[in-house]
C-alpha positions as semicolon CSV with decimal commas, in nm:
position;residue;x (nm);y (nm);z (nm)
1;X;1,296;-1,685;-3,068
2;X;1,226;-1,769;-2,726
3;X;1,493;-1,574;-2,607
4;X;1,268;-1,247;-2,804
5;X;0,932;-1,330;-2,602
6;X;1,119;-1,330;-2,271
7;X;1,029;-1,096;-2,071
8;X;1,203;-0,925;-1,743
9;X;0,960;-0,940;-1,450
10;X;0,910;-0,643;-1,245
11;X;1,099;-0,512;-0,957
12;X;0,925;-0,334;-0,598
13;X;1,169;-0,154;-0,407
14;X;0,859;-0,161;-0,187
15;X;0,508;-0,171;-0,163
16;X;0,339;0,043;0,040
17;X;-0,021;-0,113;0,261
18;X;-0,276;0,138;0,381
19;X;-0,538;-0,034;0,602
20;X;-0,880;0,158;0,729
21;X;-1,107;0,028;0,887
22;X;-1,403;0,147;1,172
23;X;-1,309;-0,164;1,429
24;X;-0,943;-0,136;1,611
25;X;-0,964;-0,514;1,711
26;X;-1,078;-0,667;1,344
27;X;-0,817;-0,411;1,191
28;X;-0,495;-0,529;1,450
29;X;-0,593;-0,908;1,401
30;X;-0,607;-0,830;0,989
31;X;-0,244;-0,681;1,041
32;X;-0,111;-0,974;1,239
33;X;-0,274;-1,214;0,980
34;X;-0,079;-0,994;0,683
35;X;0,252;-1,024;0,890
36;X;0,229;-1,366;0,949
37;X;0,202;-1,416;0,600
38;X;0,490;-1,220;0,518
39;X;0,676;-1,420;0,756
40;X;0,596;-1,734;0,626
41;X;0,696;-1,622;0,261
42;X;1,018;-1,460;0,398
43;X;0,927;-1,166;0,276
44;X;1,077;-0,828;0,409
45;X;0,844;-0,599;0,601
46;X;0,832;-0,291;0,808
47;X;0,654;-0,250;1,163
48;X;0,293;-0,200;1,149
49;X;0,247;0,188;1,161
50;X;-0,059;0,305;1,369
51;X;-0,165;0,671;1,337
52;X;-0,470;0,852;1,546
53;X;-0,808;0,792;1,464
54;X;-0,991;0,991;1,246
55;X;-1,329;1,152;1,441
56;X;-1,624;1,205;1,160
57;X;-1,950;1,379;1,389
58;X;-2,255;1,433;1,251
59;X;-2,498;1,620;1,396
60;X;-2,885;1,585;1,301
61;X;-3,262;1,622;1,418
62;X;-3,433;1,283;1,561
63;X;-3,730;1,390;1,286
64;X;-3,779;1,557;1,040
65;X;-3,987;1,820;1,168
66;X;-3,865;1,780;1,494
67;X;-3,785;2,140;1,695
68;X;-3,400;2,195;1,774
69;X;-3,350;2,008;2,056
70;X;-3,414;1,708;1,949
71;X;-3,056;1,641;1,817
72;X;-2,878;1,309;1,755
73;X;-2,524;1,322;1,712
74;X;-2,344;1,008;1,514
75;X;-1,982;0,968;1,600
76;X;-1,778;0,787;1,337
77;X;-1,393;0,665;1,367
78;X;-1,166;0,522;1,122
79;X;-0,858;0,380;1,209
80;X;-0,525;0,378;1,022
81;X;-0,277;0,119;0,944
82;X;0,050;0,173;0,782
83;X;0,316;-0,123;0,615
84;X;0,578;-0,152;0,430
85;X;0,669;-0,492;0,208
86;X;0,995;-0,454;0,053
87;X;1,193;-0,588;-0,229
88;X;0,933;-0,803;-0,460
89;X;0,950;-0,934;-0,792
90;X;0,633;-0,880;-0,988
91;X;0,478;-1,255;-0,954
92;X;0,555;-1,284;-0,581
93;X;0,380;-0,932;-0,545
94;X;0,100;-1,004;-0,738
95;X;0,088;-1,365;-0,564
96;X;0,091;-1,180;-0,211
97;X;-0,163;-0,924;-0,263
98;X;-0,421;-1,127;-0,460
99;X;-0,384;-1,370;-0,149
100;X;-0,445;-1,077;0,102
101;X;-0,695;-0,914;-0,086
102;X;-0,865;-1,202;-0,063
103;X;-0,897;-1,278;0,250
104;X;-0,974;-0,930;0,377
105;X;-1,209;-0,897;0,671
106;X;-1,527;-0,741;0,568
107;X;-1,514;-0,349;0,722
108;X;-1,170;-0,335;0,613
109;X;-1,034;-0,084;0,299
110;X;-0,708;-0,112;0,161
111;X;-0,476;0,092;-0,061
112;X;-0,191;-0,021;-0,237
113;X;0,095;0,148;-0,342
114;X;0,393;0,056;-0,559
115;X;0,780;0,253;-0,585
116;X;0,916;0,010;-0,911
117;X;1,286;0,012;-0,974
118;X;1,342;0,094;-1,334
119;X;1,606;0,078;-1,592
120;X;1,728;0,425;-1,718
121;X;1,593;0,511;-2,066
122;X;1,828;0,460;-2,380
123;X;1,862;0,795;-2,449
124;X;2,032;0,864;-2,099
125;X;2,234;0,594;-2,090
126;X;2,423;0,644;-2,427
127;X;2,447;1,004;-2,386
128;X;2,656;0,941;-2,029
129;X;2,794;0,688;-2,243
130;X;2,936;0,953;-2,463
131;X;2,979;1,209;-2,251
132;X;3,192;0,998;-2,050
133;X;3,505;0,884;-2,269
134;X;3,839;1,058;-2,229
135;X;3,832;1,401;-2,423
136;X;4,139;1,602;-2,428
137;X;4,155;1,926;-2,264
138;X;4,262;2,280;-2,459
């Protein structure tokens, strides 16, 4: 019966890290702390990916009843970091993250993306089954 309650764990082809954050140097340090932590599990992992900064401007009076020109304009950047962790089983996955999660840097968003590796249905696999035995030609 314990065979029954055994179940397969997961499999990642790879996990895909998106890091944002408004600070470049609290963002490159969080990405050196995530690869050093890949290292030191031996897990696989891609180069960090940067991509250009995203420019948010706002534009608004100083007061409220203020005449035109007196304008402030906020500037607002968010930078982008891309990874790649590759080839997990579910519990050293959900060990890795929870750990990184944890000790993310406050200012710092990230998103998490999984590409499983999955058994083919039943029903596929018994029709190619099928379909593939020796049937004589007419």
């Amino acid at each position: 019966s314990a065979a029954k309650n055994l179940e397969h764990d997961k499999l990642f082809k790879r996990i895909d890290l998106e890091l944002r954050g408004h600070d470049p140097e609290v963002l490159s340090s969080y990405t050196t702390f995530v690869s050093n932590v890949c290292d030191h599990l031996e897990i696989e992992k891609s180069q960090v990916t940067e991509t250009p900064h995203l420019k948010w401007l706002l534009t608004t009076l100083k007061d409220k009843f203020a005449k035109k020109k007196y304008k402030v304009q906020y500037e607002v950047r968010t930078y982008i970091r891309f990874m790649h962790v590759k080839y997990l089983t579910g519990s050293t996955a959900s060990t890795f993250l929870e750990y990184i999660e944890r000790n993310i840097p406050e200012g710092v968003a990230m998103k998490v993306t999984y590409t499983e590796i999955c058994n083919l249905p039943k029903m596929i696999t018994s029709n190619s089954t099928a379909n593939s035995s020796p049937q004589s030609l007419q």
